[in-house]
C-alpha positions as CSV (number, residue, x, y, z in Angstrom):
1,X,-60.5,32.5,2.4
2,X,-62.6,33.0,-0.4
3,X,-66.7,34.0,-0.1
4,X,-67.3,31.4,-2.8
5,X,-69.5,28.7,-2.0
6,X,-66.8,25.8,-1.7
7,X,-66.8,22.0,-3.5
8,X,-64.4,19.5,-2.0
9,X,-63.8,16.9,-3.8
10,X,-61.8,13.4,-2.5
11,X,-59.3,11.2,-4.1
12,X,-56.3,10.6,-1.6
13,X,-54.7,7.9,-3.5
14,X,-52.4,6.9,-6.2
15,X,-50.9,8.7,-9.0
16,X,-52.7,6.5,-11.6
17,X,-56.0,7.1,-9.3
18,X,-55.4,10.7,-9.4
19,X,-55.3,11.1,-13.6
20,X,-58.0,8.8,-13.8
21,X,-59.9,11.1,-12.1
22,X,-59.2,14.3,-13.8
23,X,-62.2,13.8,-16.4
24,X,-65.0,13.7,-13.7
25,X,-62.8,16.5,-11.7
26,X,-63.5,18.6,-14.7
27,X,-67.0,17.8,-14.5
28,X,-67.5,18.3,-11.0
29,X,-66.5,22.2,-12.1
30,X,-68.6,22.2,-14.9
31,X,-71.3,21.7,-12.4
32,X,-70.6,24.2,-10.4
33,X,-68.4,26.5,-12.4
34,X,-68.6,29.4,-9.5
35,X,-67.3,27.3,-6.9
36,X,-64.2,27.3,-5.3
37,X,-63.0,23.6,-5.9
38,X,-61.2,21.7,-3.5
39,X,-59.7,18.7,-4.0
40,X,-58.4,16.3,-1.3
41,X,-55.6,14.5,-1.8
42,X,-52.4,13.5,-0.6
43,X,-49.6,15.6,-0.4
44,X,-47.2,13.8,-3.3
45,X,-49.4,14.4,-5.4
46,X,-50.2,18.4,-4.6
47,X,-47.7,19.4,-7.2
48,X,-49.4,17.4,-9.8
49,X,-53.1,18.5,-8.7
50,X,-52.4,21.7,-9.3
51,X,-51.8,20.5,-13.2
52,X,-55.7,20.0,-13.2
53,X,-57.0,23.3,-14.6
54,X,-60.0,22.2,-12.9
55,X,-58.6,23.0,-9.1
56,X,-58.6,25.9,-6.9
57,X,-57.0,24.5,-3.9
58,X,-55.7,21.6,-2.8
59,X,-55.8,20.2,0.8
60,X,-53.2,17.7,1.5
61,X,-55.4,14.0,3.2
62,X,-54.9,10.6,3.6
63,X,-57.0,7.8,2.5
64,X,-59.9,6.9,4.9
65,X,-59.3,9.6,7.6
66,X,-61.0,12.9,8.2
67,X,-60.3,15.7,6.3
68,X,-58.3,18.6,8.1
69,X,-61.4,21.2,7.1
70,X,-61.3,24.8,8.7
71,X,-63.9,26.5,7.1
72,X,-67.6,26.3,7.0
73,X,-69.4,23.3,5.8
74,X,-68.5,23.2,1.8
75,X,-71.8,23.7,-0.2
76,X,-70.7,20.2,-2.4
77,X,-68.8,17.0,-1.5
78,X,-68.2,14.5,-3.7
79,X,-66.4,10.9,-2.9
80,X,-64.6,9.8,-6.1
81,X,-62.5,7.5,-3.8
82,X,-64.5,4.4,-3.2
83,X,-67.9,2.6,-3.2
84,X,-68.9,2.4,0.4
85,X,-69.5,4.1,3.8
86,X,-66.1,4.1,4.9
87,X,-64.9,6.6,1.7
88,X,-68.8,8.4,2.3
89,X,-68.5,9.7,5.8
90,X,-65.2,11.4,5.0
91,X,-67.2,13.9,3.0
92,X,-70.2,13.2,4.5
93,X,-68.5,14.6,7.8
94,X,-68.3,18.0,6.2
95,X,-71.7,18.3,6.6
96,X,-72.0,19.8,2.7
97,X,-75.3,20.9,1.4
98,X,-75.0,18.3,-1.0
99,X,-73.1,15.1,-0.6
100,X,-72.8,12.9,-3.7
101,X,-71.5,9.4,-3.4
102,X,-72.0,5.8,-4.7
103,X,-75.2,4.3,-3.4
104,X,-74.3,2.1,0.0
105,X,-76.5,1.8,3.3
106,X,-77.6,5.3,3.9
107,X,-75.9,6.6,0.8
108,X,-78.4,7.2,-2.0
109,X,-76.4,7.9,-5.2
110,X,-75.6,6.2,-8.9
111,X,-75.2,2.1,-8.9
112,X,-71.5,0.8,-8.6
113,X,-70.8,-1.3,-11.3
114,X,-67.3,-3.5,-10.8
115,X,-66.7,-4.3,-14.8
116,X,-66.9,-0.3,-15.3
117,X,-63.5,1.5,-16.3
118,X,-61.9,3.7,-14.2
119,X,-62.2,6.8,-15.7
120,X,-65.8,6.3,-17.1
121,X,-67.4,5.2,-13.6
122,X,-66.7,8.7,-11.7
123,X,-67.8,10.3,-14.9
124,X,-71.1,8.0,-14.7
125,X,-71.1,9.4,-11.2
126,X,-70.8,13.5,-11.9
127,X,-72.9,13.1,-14.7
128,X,-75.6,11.2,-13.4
129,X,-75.7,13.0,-10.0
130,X,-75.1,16.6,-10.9
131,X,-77.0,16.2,-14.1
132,X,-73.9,17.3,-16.3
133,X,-71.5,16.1,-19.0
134,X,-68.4,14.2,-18.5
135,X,-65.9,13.8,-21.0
136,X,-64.0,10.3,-20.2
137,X,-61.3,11.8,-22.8
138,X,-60.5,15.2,-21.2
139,X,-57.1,13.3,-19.4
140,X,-55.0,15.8,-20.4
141,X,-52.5,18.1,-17.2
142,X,-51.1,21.3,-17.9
143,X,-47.3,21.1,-18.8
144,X,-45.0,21.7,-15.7
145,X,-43.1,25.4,-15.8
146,X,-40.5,23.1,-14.3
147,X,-37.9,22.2,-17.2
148,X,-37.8,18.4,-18.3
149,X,-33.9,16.9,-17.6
150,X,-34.3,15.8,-20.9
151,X,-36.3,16.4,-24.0
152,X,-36.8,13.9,-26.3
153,X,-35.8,10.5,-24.7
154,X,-37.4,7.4,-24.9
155,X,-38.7,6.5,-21.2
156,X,-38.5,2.6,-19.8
157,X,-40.4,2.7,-16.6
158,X,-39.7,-0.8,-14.6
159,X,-41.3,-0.4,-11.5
160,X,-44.8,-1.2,-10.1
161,X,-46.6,-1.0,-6.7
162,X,-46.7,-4.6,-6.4
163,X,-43.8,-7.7,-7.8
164,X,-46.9,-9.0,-9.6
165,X,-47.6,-6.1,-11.8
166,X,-43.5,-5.8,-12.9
167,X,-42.2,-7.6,-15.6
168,X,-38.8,-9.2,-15.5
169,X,-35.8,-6.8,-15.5
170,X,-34.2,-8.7,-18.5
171,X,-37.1,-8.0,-21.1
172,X,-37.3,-4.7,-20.2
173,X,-33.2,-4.4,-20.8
174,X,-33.5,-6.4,-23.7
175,X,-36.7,-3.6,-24.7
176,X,-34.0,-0.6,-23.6
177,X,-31.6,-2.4,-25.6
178,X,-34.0,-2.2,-29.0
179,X,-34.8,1.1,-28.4
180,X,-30.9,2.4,-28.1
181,X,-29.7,0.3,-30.8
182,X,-32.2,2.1,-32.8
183,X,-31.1,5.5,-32.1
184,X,-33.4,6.7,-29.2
185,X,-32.1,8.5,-26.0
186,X,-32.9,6.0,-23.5
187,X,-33.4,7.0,-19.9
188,X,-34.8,4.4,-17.6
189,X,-37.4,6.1,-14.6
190,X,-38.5,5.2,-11.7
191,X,-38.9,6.4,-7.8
192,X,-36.5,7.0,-4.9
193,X,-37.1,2.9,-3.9
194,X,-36.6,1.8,-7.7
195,X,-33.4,3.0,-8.3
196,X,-31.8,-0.3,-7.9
197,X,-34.2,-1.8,-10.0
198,X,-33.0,1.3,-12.7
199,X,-29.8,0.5,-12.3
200,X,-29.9,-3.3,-13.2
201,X,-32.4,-2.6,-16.5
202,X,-30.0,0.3,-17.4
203,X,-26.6,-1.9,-16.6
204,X,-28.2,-5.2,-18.6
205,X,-29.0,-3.3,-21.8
206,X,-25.1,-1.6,-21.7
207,X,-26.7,1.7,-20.9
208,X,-24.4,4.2,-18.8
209,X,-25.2,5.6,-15.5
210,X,-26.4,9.0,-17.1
211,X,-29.4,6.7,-18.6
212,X,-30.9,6.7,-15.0
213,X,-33.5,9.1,-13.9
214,X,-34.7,6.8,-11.5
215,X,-35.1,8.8,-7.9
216,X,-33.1,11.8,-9.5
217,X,-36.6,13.8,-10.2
218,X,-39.2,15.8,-8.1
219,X,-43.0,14.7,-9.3
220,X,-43.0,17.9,-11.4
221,X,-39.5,17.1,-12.9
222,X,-41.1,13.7,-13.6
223,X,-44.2,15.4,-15.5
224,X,-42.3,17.3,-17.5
225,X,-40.1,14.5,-18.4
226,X,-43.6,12.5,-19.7
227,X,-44.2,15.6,-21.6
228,X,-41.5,15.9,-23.6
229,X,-40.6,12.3,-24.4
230,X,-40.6,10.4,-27.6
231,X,-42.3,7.6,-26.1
232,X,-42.9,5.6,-23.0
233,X,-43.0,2.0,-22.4
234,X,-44.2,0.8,-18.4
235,X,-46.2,-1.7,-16.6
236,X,-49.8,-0.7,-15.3
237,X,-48.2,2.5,-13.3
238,X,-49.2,5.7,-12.6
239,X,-46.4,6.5,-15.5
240,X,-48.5,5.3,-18.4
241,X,-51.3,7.3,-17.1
242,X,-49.2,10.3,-17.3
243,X,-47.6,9.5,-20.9
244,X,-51.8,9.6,-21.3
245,X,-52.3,13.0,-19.7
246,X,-49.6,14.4,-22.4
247,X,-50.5,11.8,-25.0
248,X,-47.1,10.7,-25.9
249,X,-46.7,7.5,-27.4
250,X,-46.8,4.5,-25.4
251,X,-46.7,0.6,-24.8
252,X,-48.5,-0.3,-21.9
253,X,-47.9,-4.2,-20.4
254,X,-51.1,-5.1,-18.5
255,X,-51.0,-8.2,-15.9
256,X,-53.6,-9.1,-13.2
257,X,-55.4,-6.0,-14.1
258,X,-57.9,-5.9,-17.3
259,X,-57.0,-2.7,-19.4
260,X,-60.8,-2.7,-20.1
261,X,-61.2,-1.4,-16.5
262,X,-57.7,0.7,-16.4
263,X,-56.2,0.9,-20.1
264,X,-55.7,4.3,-22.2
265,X,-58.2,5.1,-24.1
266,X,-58.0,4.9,-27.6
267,X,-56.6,7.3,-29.7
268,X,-55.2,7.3,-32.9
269,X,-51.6,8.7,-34.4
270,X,-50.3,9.5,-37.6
271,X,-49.5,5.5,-38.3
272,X,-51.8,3.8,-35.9
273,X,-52.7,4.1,-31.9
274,X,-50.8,6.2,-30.0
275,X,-51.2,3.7,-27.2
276,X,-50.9,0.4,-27.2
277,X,-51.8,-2.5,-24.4
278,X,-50.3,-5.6,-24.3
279,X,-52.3,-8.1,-22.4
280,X,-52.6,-12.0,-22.3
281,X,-55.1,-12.3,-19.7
282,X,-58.3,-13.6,-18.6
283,X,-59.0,-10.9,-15.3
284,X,-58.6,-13.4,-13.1
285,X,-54.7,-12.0,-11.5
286,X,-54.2,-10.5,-8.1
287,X,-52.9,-6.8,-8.6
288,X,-51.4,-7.3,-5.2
289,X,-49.0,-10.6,-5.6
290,X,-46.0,-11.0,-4.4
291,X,-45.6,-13.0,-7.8
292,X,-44.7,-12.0,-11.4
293,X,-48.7,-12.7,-13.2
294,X,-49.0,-15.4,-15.7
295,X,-51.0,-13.2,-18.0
296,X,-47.7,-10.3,-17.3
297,X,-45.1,-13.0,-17.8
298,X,-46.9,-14.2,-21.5
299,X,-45.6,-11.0,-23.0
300,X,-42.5,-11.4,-25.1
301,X,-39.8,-8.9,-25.9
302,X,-40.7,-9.4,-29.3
303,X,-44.3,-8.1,-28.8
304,X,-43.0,-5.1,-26.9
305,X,-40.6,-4.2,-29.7
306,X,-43.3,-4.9,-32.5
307,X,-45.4,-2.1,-30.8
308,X,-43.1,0.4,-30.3
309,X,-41.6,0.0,-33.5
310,X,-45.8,0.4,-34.8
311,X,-45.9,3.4,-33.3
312,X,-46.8,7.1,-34.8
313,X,-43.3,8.9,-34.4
314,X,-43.6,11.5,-31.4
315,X,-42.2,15.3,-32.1
């Protein structure tokens, strides 16, 4: 155990939560760059977290229980989980010198605001309550030492937590399709549960079963994969967040969820943005519906090909 003074930070969720949160991650250590910085989250996502230059050690938790903490009380805790009491006394529970959270009953801190983005509110949060500069921009993970399957390959990414946040499997065979016929490795991803849902994308657009990568990949596999791809195209997953993190190219197809609170920022390529969201909403969807979203389901194949065919070409 190290004699550093010790700042645990918590984020046991999602992958997409977890990049999202690297920018105020590195903040928290800018704050307290002689700190040993812990940083609570689940146990998927370890091998990623320790992508985050950022992080000394990483204890493996789950969302909204108490953290499995052995040594004395950490000197900072900071909740980049959530915006009330049931997040706070997780880290408040540490008994840290200092506790920083969103303000809730008996929580002083920094104002929630709901139309904030993702990335930008923790920052708001470090910056305002450890007095230090946050960088919404500084996305970026380390490249896995893990070696990609492929190199190269243009990445179709089906899958999404929820039906309502997937478009249909036809467009995105008939998007494979464009991309194939237009000289691009194609390989479609996805995780252990999505493989079916691989198989039927890669089978519609006359791919064969070597295009599938779908549940064939360890996380770190999977980041390495991002890494070295041409381009990505995927729903609102945690797989445009990495493409992101190694700013690839990418088309991003937003639904119930506006990208103004979870889109990529913006960034610009040789020929134009080096991401670019589709979205025909009005923030209105349910991210959680069992339902493909009227705002997802307005995006056309063409639209999707259009973009990626806009795009800066990736080396």
């Amino acid at each position: 155990m190290s004699d550093r003074p010790a700042a645990v930070v918590l984020r046991p969720l999602g992958l997409g939560d977890l990049l999202t949160g690297v920018p105020a991650i590195r903040a928290v250590r800018a704050a307290v760059p002689g700190h040993r910085l812990v940083l609570a989250t689940t146990a998927a996502l370890e091998p990623l977290a320790g992508l985050v230059d950022a992080v000394d050690e990483v204890l493996p938790a789950r969302e909204l229980e108490p953290l499995d903490w052995a040594g004395p009380p950490p000197e900072l805790a900071v909740d980049l989980h959530g915006k009330g009491p049931l997040s706070h006394v997780v880290v408040a529970d540490l008994h840290p010198e200092r506790l920083l959270t969103f303000d809730s009953p008996g929580y002083p801190g920094p104002i929630w605001h709901a139309d904030e983005h993702e990335v930008r509110r923790w920052c708001r949060l470090v910056s305002e309550g450890l007095r230090v500069d946050a960088d919404p921009d500084a996305l970026d993970l380390a490249v896995p030492a893990v070696p990609p399957p492929v190199t190269g390959a243009a990445l179709v990414h089906p899958g999404a937590a929820f039906p309502g946040r997937r478009w249909p499997v036809e467009r995105f065979a008939a998007v494979a399709g464009h991309l194939a016929a237009t000289g691009h490795d194609v390989r479609v991803t996805g995780g252990p549960a999505e493989v079916e849902l691989a198989r039927a994308v890669a089978e519609a657009a006359g791919l064969g079963p070597d295009a599938v990568l779908a549940g064939t990949t360890t996380t770190l596999e999977l980041a390495a994969l991002v890494a070295a791809a041409r381009v990505v195209v995927s729903g609102d997953t945690g797989m445009a967040h990495l493409a992101t993190a190694y700013r690839r190219p990418s088309v991003v197809l937003f639904g119930p969820v506006p990208p103004a609170l979870w889109g990529p920022p913006a960034r610009a390529g040789e020929r134009g943005p080096l991401h670019v969201v589709l979205w025909h909403g009005d923030g209105t969807g349910d991210p959680w519906g069992t339902e493909l979203d009227p705002a997802l389901a307005r995006i056309t194949v063409d639209e999707v090909t259009e973009a990626l065919d806009s795009l800066p070409a990736a080396v």
